[in-house]
C-alpha positions as CSV (number, residue, x, y, z in Angstrom):
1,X,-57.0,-91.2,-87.8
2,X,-56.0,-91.4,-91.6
3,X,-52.2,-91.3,-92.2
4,X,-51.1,-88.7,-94.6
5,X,-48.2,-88.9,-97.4
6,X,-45.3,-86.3,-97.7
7,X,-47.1,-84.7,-100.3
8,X,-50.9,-84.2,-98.0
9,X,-48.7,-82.5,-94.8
10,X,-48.8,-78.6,-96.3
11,X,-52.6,-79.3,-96.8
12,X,-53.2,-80.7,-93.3
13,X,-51.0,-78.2,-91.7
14,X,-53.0,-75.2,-93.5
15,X,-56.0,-77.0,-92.0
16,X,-54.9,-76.9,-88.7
17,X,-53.5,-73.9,-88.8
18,X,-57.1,-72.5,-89.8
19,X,-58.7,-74.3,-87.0
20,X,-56.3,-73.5,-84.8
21,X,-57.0,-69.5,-85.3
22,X,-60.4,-70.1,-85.3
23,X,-60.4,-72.0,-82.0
24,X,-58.4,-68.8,-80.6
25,X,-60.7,-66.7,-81.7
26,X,-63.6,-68.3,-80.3
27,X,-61.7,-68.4,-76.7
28,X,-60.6,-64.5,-77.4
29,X,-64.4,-63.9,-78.0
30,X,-66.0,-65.9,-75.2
31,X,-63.1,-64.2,-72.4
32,X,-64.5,-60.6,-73.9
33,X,-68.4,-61.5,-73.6
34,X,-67.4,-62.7,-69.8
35,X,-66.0,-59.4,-68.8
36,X,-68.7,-57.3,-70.6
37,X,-71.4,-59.5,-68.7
38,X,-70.3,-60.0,-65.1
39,X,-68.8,-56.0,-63.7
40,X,-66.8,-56.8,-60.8
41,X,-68.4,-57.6,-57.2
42,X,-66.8,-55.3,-54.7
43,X,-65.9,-56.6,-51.5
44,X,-66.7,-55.2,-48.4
45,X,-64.2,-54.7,-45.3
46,X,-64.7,-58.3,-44.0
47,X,-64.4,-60.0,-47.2
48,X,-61.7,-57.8,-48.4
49,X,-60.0,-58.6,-44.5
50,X,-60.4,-62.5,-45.3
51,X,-58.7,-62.1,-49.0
52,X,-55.8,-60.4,-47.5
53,X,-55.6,-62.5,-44.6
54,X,-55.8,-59.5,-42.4
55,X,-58.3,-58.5,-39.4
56,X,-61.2,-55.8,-39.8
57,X,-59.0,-53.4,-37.2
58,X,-55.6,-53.8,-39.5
59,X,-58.0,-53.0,-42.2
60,X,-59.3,-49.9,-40.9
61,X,-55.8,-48.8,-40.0
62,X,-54.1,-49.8,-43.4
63,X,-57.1,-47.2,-44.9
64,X,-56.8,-44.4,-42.9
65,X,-53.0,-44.8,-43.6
66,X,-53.4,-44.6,-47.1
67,X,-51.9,-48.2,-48.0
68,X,-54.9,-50.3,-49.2
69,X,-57.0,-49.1,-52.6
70,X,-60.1,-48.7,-51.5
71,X,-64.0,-46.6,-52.4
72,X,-65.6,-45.0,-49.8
73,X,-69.6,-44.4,-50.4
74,X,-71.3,-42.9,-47.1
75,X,-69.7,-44.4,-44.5
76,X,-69.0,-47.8,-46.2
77,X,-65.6,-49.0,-47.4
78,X,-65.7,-51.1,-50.9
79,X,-62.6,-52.9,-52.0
80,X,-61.8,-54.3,-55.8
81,X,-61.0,-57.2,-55.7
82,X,-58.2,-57.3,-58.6
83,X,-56.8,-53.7,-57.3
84,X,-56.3,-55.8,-54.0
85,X,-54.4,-58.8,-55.9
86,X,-52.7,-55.7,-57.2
87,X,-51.9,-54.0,-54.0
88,X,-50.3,-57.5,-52.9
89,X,-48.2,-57.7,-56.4
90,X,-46.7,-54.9,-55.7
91,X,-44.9,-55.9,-52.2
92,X,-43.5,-59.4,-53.9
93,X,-40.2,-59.1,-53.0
94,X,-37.7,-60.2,-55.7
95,X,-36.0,-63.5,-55.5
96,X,-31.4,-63.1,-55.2
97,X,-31.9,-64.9,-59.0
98,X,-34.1,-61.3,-60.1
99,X,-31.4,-59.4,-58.3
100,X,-28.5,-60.6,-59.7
101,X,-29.8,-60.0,-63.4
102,X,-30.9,-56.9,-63.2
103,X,-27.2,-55.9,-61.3
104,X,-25.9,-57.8,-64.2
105,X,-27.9,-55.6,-67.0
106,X,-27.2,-52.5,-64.7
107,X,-23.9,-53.6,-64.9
108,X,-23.3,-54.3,-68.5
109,X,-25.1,-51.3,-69.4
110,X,-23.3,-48.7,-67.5
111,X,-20.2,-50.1,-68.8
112,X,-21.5,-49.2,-72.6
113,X,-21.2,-45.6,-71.4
């Protein structure tokens, strides 16, 4: 590692700044040539059961109730896998921090009016 002088550091920052962006790009292109190459493996209702913690009955009953995503081809049931980690994003309950901000912007908003 060579030390550089006051007078080298906007060089040596335009050079890592340069590799830095090319480096990104690289990543941004190898993450794009992953999803183009692997399509998504569907899960059927036992593997779908063990990635939601849940038995094959409770699955069957969460479909026919309408509250899991799920494809139906014959008379098998596929699941996606990310519109499962979805479906479980959407019941996160908010922490009391979460809730008291957003009363706070509810709050200071309606008081604007």
């Amino acid at each position: 590692m060579e030390k550089l002088t006051f007078e080298q550091l906007p060089e040596a920052v335009t050079k890592l700044t340069k590799e830095v962006s090319e480096l990104k790009q690289l990543l941004i292109n190898k993450s794009e040539q992953q999803s183009i190459q692997q399509p998504e493996k569907l899960l059927n209702i036992q593997e779908a059961g063990e990635l939601l913690n849940l038995t094959v009955p409770t699955m069957y009953s969460k479909v026919s109730k309408g509250e899991l995503p799920v494809m139906k081809r014959s008379k098998r049931l596929y699941f996606s896998r990310t519109e499962l980690i979805q479906y479980l994003k959407a019941g996160k309950r908010k922490s009391s921090v979460e809730i008291d901000a957003e009363a706070e912007m509810y709050l200071s908003n309606s008081k604007k009016d």
